[in-house]
C-alpha positions in Angstrom: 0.0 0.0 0.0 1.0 3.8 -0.9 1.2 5.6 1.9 1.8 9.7 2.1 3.9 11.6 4.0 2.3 15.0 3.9 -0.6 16.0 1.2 -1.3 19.6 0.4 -4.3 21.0 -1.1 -5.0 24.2 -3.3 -8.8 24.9 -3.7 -8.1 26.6 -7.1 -4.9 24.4 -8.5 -5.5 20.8 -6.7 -3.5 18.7 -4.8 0.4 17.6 -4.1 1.1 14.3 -2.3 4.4 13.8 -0.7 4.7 10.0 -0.4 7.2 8.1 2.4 8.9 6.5 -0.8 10.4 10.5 -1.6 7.7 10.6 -4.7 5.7 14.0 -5.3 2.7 13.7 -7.7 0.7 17.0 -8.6 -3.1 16.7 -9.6 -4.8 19.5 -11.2 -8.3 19.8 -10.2 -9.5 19.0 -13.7 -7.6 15.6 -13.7 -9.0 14.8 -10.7 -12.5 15.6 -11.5 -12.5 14.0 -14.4 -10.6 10.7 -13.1 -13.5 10.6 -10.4 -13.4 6.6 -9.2 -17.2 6.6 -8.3 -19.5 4.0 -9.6 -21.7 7.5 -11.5 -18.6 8.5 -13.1 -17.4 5.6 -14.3 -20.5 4.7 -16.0 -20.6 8.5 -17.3 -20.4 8.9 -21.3 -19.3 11.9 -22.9 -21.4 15.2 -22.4 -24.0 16.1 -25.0 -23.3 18.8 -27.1 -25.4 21.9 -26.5 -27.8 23.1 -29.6 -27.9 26.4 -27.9 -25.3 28.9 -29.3 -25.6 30.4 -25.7 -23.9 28.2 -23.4 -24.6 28.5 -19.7 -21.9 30.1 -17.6 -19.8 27.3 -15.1 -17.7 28.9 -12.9 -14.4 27.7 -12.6 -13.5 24.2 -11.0 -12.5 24.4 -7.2 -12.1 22.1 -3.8 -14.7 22.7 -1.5 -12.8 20.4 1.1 -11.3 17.3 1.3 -11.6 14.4 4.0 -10.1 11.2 5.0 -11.6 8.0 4.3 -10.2 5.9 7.3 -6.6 5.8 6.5 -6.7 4.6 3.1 -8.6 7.4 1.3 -9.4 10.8 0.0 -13.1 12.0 -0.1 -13.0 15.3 -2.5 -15.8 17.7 -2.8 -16.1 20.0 -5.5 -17.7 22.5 -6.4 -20.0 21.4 -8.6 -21.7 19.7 -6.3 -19.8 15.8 -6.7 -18.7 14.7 -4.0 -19.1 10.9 -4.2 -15.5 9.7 -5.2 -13.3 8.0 -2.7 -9.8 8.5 -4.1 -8.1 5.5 -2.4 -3.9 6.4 -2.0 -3.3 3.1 -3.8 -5.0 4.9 -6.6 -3.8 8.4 -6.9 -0.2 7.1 -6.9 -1.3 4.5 -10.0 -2.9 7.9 -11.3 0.0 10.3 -11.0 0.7 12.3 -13.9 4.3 11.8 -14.1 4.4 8.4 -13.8 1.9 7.5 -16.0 3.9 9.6 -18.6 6.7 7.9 -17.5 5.0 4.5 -18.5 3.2 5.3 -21.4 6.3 7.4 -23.1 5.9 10.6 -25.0 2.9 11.3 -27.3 
């Protein structure tokens, strides 16, 4: 199991985890949001276009909080109102950005 040293969090930018291994990973709230592990998202298909040339205002992506699931996990709220995803630490450190670029090699 991952474990982390010290996680920081950013309401407008995301968060940083400092593992016990020495690893940092950053998430940006937007890859977070949209690598939400819930059963809804994971289900979720693409957004439908709009036929309205007048698309409705979203305000920009932020952290309303974030809480501990036991001492395996991450419960982040957004605001958009999801708040459903358990982000397990065994699974943000498979989902860091720098190693899966590592893995996968440029594009």
């Amino acid at each position: 199991m991952h474990a982390p040293d010290r996680i920081a969090v950013s309401r407008s930018r995301g968060l940083t985890i400092h593992w016990q291994d020495g690893h940092t990973s950053h998430y940006d709230l937007r890859y977070l949001r949209d690598h939400c592990p819930c059963a809804a998202c994971a289900v979720r298909e693409a957004p439908a276009e709009s036929a309205s040339p007048f698309p409705l205002f979203t305000p920009a992506l932020r952290i309303e909080g974030v809480e501990p699931v036991g001492s395996y996990a991450l419960s982040i709220h957004f605001n958009d109102g999801h708040r459903t995803g358990i982000y397990s630490f065994d699974y943000l450190r498979r989902l860091c950005p720098h190693c899966l670029g590592a893995q996968t090699g440029p594009r």
